[in-house]
Structure formats: C-alpha cells, structure tokens
PDB file with one MODEL, atoms N, CA, C and O in Angstrom:
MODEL        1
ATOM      1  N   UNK A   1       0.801  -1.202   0.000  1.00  0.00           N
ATOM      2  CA  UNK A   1       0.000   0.000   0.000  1.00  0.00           C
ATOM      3  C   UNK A   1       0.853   1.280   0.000  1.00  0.00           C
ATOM      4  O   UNK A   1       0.463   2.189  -0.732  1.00  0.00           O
ATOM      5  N   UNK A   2       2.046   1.481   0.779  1.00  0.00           N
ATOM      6  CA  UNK A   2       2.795   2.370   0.406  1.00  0.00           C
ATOM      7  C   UNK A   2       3.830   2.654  -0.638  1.00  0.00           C
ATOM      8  O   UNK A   2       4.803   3.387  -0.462  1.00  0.00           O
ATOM      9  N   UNK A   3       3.602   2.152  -1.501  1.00  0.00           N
ATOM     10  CA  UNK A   3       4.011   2.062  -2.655  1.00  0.00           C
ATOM     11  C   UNK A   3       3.094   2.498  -4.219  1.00  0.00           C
ATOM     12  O   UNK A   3       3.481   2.701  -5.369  1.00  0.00           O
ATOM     13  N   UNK A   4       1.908   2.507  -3.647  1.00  0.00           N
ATOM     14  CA  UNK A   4       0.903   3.029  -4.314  1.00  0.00           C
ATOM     15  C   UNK A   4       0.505   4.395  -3.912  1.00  0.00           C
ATOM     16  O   UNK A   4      -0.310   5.051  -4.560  1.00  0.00           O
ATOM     17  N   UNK A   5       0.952   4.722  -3.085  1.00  0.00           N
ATOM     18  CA  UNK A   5       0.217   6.077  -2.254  1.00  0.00           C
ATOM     19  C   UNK A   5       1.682   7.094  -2.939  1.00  0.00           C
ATOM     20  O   UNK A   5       1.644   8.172  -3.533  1.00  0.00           O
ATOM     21  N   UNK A   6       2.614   6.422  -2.643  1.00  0.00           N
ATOM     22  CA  UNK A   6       4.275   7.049  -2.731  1.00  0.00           C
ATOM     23  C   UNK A   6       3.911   7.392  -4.293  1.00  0.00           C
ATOM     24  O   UNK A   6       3.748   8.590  -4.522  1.00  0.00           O
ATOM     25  N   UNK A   7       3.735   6.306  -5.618  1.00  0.00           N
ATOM     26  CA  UNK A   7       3.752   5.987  -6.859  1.00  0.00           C
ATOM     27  C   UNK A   7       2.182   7.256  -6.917  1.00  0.00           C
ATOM     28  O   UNK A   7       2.700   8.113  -7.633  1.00  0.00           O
ATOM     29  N   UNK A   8       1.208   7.627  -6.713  1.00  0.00           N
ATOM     30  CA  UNK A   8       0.358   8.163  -7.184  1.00  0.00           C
ATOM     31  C   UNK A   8       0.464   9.725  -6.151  1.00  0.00           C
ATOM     32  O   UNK A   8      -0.029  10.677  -6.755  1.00  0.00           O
ATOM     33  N   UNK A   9       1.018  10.084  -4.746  1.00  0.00           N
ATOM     34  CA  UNK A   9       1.934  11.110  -4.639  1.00  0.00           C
ATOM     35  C   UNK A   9       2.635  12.026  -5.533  1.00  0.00           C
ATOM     36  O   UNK A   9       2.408  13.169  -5.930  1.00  0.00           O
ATOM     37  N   UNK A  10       3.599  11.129  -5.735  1.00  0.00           N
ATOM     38  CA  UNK A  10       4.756  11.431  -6.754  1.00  0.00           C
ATOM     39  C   UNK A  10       4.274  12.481  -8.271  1.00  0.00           C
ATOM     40  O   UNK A  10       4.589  13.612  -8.639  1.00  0.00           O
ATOM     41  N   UNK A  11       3.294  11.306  -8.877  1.00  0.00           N
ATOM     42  CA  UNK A  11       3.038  11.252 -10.058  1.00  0.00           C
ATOM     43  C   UNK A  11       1.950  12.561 -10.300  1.00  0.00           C
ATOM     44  O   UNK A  11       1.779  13.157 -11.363  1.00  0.00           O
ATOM     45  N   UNK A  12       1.300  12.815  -9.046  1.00  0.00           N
ATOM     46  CA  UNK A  12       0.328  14.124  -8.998  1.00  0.00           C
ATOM     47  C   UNK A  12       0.853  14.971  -8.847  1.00  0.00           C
ATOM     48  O   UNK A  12       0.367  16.064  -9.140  1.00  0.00           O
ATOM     49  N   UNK A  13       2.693  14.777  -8.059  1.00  0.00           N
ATOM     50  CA  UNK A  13       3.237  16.512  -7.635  1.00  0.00           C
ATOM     51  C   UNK A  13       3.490  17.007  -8.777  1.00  0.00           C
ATOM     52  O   UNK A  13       3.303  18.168  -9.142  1.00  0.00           O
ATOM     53  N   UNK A  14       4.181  15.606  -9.719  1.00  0.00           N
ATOM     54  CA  UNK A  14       5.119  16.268 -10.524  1.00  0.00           C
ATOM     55  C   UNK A  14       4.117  16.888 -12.244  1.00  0.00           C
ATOM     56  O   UNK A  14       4.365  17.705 -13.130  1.00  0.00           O
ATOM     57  N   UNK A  15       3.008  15.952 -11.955  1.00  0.00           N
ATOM     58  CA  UNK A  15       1.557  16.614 -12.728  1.00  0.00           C
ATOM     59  C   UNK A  15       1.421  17.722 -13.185  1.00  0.00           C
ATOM     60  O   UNK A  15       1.365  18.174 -14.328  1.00  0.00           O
ATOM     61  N   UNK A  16       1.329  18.480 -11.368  1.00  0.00           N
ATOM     62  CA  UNK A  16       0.924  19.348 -10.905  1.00  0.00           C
ATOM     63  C   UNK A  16       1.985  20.360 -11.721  1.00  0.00           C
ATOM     64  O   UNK A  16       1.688  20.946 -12.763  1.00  0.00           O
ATOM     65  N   UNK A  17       3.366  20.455 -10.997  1.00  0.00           N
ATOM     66  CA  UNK A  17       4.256  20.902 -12.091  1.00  0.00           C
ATOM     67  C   UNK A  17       4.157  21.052 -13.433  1.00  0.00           C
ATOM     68  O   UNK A  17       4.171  22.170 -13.948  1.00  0.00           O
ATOM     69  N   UNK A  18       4.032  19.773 -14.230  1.00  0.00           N
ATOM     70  CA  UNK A  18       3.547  20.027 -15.764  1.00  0.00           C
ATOM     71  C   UNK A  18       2.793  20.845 -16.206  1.00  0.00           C
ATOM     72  O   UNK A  18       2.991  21.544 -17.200  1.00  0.00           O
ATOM     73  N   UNK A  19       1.422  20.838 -15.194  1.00  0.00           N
ATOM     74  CA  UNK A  19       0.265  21.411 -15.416  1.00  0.00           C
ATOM     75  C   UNK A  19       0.451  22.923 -15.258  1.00  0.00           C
ATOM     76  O   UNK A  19      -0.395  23.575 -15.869  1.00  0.00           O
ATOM     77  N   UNK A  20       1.271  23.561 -14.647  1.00  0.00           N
ATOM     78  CA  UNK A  20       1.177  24.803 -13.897  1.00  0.00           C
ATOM     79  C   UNK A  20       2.582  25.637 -14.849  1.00  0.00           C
ATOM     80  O   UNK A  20       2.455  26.794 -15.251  1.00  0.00           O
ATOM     81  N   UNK A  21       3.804  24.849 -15.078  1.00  0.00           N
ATOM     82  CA  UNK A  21       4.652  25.137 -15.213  1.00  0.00           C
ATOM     83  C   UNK A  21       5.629  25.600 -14.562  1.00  0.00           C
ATOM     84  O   UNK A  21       6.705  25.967 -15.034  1.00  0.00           O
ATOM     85  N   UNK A  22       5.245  25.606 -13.264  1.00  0.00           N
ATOM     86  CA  UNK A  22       6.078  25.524 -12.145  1.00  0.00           C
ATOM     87  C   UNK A  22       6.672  24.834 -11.384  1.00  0.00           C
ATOM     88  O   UNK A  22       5.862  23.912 -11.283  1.00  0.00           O
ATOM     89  N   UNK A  23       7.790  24.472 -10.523  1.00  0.00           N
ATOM     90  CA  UNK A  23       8.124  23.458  -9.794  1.00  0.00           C
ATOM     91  C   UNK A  23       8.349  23.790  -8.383  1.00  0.00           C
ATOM     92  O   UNK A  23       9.442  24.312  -8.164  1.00  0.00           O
ATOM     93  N   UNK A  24       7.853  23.676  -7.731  1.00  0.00           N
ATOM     94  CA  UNK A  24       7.808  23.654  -5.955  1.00  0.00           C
ATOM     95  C   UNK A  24       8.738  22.385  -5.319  1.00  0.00           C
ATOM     96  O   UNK A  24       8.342  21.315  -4.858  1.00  0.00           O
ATOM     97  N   UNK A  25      10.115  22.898  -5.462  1.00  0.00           N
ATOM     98  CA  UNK A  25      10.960  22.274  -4.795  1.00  0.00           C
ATOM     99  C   UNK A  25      11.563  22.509  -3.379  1.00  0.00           C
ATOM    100  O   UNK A  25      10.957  23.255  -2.610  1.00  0.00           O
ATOM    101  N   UNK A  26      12.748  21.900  -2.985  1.00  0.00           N
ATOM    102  CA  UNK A  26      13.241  22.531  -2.059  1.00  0.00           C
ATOM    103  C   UNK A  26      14.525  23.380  -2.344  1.00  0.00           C
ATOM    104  O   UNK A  26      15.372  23.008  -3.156  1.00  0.00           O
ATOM    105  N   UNK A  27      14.625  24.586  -1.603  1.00  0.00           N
ATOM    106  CA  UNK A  27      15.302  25.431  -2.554  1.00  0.00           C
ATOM    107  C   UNK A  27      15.170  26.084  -3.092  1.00  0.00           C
ATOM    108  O   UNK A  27      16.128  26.814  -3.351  1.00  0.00           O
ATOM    109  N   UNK A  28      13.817  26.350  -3.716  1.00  0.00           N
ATOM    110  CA  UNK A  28      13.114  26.762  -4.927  1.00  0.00           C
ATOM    111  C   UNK A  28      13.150  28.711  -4.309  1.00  0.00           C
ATOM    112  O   UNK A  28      13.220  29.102  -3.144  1.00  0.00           O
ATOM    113  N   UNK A  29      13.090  29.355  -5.282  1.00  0.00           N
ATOM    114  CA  UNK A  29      12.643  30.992  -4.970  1.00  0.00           C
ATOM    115  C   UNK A  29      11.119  31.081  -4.785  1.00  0.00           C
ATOM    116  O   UNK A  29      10.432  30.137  -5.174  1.00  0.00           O
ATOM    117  N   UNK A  30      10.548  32.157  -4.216  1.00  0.00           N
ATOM    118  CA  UNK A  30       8.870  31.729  -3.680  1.00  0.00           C
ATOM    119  C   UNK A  30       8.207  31.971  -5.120  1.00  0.00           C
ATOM    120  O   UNK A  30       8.826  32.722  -5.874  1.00  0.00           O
ATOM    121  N   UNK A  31       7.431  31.607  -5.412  1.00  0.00           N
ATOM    122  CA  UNK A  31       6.616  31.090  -6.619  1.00  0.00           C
ATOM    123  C   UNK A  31       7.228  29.908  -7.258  1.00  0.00           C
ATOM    124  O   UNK A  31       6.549  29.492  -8.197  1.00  0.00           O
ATOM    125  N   UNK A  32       8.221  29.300  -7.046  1.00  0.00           N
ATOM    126  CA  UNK A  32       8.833  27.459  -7.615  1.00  0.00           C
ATOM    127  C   UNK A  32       9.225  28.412  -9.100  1.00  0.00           C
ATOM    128  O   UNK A  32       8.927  29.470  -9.653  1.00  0.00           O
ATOM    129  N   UNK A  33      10.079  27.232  -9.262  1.00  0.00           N
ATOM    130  CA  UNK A  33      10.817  27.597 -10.657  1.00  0.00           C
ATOM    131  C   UNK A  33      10.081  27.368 -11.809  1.00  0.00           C
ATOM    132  O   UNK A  33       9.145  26.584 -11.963  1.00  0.00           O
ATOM    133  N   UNK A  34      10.603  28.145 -12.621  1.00  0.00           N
ATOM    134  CA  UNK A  34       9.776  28.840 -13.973  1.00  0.00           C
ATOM    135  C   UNK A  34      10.402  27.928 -15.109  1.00  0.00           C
ATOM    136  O   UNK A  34      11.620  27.840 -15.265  1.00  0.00           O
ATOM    137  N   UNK A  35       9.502  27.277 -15.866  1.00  0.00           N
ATOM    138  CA  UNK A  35      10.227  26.403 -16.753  1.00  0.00           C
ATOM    139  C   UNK A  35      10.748  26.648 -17.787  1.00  0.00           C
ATOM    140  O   UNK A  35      11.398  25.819 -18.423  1.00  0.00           O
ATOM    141  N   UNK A  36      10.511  28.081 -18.210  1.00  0.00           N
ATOM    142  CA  UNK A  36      11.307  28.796 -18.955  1.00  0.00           C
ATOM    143  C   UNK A  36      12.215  29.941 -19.189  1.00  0.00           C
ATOM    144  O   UNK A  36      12.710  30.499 -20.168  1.00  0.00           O
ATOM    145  N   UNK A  37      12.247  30.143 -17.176  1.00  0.00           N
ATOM    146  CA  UNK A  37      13.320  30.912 -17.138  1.00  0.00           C
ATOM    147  C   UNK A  37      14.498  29.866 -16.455  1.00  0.00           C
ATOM    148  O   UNK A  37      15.671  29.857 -16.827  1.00  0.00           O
ATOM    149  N   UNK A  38      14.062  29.182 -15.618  1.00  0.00           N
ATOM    150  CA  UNK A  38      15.502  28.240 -15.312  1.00  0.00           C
ATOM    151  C   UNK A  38      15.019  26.935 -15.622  1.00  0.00           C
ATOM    152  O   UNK A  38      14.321  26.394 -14.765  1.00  0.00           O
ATOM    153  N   UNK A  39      15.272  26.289 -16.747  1.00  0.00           N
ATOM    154  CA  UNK A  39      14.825  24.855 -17.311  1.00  0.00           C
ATOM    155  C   UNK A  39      15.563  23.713 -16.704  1.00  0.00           C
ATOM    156  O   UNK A  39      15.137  22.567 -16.564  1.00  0.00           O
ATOM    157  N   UNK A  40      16.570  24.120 -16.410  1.00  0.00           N
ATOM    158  CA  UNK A  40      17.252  22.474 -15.330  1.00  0.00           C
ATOM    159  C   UNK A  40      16.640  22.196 -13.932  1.00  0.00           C
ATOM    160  O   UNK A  40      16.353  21.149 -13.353  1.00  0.00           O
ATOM    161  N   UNK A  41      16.550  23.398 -13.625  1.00  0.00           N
ATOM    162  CA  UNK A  41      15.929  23.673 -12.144  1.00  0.00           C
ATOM    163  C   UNK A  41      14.636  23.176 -12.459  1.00  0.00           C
ATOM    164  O   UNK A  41      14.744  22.514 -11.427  1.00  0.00           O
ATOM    165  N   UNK A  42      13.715  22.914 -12.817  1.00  0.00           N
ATOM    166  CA  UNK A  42      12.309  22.877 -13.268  1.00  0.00           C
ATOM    167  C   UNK A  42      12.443  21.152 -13.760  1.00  0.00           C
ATOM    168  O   UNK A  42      12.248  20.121 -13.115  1.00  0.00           O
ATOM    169  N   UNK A  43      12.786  21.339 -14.921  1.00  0.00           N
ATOM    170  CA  UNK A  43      12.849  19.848 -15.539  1.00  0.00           C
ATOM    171  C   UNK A  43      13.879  18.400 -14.684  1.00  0.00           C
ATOM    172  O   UNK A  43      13.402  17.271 -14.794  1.00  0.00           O
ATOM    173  N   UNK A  44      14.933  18.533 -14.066  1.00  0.00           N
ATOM    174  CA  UNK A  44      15.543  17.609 -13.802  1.00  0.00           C
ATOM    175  C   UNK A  44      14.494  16.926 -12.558  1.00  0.00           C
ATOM    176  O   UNK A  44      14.075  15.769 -12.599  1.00  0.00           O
ATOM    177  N   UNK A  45      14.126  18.107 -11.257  1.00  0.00           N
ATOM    178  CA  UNK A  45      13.805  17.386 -10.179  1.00  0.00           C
ATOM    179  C   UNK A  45      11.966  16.763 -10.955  1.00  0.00           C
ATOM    180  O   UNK A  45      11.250  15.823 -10.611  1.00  0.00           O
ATOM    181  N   UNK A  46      11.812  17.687 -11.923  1.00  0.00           N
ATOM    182  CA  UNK A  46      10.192  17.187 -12.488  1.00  0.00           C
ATOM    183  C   UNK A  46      10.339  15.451 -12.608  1.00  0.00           C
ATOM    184  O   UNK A  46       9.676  14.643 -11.957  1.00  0.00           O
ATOM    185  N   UNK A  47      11.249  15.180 -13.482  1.00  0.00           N
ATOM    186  CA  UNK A  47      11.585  14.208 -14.526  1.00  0.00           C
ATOM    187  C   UNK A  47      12.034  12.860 -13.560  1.00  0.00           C
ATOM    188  O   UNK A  47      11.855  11.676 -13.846  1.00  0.00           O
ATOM    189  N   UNK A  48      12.587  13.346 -12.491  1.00  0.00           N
ATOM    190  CA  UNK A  48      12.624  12.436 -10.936  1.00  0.00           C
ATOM    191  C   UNK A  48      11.922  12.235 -10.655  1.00  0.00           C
ATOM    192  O   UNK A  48      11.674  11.030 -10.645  1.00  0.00           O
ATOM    193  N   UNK A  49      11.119  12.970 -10.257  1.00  0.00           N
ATOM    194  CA  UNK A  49       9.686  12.680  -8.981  1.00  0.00           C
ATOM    195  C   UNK A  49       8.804  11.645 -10.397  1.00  0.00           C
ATOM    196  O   UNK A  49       8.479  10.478 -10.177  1.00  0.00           O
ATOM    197  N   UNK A  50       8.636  12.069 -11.253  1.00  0.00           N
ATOM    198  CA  UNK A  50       8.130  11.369 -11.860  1.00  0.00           C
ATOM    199  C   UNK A  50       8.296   9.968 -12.283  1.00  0.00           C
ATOM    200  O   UNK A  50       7.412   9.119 -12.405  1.00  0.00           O
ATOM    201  N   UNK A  51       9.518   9.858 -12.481  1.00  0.00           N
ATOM    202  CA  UNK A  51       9.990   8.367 -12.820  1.00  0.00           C
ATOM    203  C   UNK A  51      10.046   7.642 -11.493  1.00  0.00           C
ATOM    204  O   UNK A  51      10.032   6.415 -11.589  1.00  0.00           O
ATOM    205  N   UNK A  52      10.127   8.326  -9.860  1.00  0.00           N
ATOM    206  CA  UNK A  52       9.693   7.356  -9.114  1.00  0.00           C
ATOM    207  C   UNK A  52       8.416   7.354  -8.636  1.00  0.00           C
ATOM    208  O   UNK A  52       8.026   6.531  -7.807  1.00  0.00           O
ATOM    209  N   UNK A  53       7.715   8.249  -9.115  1.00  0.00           N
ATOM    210  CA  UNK A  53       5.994   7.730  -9.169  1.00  0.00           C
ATOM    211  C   UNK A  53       5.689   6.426 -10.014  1.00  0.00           C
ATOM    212  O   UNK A  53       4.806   5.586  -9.848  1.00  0.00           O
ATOM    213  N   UNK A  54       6.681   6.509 -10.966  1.00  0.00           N
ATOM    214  CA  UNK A  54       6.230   5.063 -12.033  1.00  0.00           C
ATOM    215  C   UNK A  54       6.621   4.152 -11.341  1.00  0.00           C
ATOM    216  O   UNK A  54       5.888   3.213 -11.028  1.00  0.00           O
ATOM    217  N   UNK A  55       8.117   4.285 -10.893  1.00  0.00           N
ATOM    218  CA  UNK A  55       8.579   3.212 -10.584  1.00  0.00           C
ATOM    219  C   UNK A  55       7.730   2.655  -9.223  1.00  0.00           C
ATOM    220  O   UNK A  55       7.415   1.490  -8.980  1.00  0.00           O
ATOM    221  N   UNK A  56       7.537   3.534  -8.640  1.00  0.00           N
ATOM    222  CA  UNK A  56       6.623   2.614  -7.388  1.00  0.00           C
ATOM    223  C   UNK A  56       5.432   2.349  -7.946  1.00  0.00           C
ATOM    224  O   UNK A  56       4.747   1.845  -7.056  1.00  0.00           O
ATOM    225  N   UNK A  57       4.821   2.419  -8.939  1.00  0.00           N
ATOM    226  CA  UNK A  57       3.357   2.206  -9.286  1.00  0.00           C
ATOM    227  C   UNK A  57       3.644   0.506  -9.522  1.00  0.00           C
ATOM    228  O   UNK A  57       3.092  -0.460  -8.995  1.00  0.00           O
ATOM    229  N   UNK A  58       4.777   0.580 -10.571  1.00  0.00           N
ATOM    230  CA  UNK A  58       5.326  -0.841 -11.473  1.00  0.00           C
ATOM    231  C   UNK A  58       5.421  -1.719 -10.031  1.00  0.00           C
ATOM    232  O   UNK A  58       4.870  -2.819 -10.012  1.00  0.00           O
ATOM    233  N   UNK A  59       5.976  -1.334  -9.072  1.00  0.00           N
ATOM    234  CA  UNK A  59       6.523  -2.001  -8.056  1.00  0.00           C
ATOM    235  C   UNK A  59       5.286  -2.579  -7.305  1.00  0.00           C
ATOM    236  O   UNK A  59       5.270  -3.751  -6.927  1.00  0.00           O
ATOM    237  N   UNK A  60       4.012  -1.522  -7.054  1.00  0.00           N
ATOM    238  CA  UNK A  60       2.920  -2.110  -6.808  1.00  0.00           C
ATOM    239  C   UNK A  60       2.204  -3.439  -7.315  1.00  0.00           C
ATOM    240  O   UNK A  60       1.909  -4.489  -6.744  1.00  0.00           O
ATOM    241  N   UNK A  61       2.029  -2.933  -8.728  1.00  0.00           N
ATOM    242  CA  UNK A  61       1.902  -3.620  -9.146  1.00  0.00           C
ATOM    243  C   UNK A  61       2.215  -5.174  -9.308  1.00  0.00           C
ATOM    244  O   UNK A  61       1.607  -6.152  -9.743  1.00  0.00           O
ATOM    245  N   UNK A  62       3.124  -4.991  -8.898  1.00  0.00           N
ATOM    246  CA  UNK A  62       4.437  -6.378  -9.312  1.00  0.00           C
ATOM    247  C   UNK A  62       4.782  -6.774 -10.917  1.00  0.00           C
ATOM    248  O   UNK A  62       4.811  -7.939 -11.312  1.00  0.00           O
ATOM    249  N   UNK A  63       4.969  -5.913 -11.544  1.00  0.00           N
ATOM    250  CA  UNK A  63       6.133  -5.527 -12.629  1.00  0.00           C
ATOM    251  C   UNK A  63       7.359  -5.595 -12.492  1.00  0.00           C
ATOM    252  O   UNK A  63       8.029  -6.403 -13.136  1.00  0.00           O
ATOM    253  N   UNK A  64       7.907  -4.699 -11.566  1.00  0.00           N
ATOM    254  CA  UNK A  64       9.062  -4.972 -11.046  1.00  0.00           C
ATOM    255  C   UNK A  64       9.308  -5.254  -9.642  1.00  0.00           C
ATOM    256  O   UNK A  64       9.291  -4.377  -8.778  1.00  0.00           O
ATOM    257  N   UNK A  65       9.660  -7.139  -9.303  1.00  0.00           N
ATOM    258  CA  UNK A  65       9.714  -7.557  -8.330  1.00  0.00           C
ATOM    259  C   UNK A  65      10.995  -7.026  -7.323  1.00  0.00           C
ATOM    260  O   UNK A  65      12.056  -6.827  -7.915  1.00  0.00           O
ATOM    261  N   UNK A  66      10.981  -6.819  -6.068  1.00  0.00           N
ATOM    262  CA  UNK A  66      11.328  -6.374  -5.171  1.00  0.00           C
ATOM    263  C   UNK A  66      12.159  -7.869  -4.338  1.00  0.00           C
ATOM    264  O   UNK A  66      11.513  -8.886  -4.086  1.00  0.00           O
ATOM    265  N   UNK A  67      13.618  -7.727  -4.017  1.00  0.00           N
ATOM    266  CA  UNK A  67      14.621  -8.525  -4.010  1.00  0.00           C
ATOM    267  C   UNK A  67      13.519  -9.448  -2.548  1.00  0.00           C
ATOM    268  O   UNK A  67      12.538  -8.937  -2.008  1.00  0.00           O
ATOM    269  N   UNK A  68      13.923 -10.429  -2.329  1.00  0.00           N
ATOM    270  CA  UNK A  68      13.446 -10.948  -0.957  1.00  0.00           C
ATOM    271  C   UNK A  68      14.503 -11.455   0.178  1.00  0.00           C
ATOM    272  O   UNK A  68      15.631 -11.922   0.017  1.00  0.00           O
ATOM    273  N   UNK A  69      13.947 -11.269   1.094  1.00  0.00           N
ATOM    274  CA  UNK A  69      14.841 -11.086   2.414  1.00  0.00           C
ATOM    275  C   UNK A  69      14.870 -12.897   2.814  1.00  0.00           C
ATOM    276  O   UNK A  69      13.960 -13.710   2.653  1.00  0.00           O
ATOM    277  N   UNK A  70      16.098 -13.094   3.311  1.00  0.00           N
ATOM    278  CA  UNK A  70      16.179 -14.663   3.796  1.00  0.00           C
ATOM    279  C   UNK A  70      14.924 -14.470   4.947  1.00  0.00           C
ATOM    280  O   UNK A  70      14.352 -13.412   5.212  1.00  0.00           O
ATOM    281  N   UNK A  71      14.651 -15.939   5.604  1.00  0.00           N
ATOM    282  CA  UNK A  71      13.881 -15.753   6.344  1.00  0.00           C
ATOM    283  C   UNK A  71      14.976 -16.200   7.541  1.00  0.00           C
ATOM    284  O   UNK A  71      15.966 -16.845   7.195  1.00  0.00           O
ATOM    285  N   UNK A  72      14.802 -15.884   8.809  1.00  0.00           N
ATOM    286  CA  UNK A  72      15.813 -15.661   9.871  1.00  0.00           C
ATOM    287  C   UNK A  72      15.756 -17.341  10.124  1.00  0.00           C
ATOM    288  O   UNK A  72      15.024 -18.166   9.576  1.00  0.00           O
ATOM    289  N   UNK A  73      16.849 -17.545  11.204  1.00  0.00           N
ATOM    290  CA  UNK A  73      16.800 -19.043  10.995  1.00  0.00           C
ATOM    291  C   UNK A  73      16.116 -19.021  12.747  1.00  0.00           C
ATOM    292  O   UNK A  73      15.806 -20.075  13.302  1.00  0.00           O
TER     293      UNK A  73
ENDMDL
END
C-alpha cells in the first residue's frame, strides 16, 4: 500500500508541475521555478519525482519484483 500512495503522490506533484509550469521544490525561490526561465531547475527534479511515481506504481503492481529477504533461521 505504500508504494501506491508514494507511486500516485509522486506522479500528482510532478503533474501538478507540468500542469502549472512551475516546480515547488526545495530550494526553490517563492513562486517554484519557472520552466522557462531556469529549465534544469524545473525539468531535472520534475523528470525524478516522476519516474519514481512510475517506478513505485510498477513495483505495486508487481512488474518490477522487489529482491526478498532470507527468512531468519
């Protein structure tokens, strides 16, 4: 379940970003960065949050399986 919440989190902040053209990071100057006045600042942390919204969605899913722990003896 936290892997779905993390994966659909993620995937709405960085949305949200797309949608707005802004990015509300940490760090950020007050109004979040402008995607066309500082484009690394904007696009790199976007392009993160996003790919681990997928990646935890996949992970939910079980797409991509998650290593397993010995069991203790």
């Amino acid at each position: 379940m936290p892997f779905l919440l993390l994966g659909l989190v993620s995937i709405g902040w960085a949305g949200y970003s797309l949608v707005t053209g802004k990015g509300y990071y940490k760090g950020c100057p007050p109004g979040g960065w402008d995607r066309s006045e500082h484009p690394f600042n904007y696009w790199a942390p976007t392009l993160i949050i996003l790919a681990i919204g997928i990646c935890m969605l996949l992970v939910f899913f079980g797409l991509i399986p998650l290593a397993s722990r010995p069991l203790p003896r």
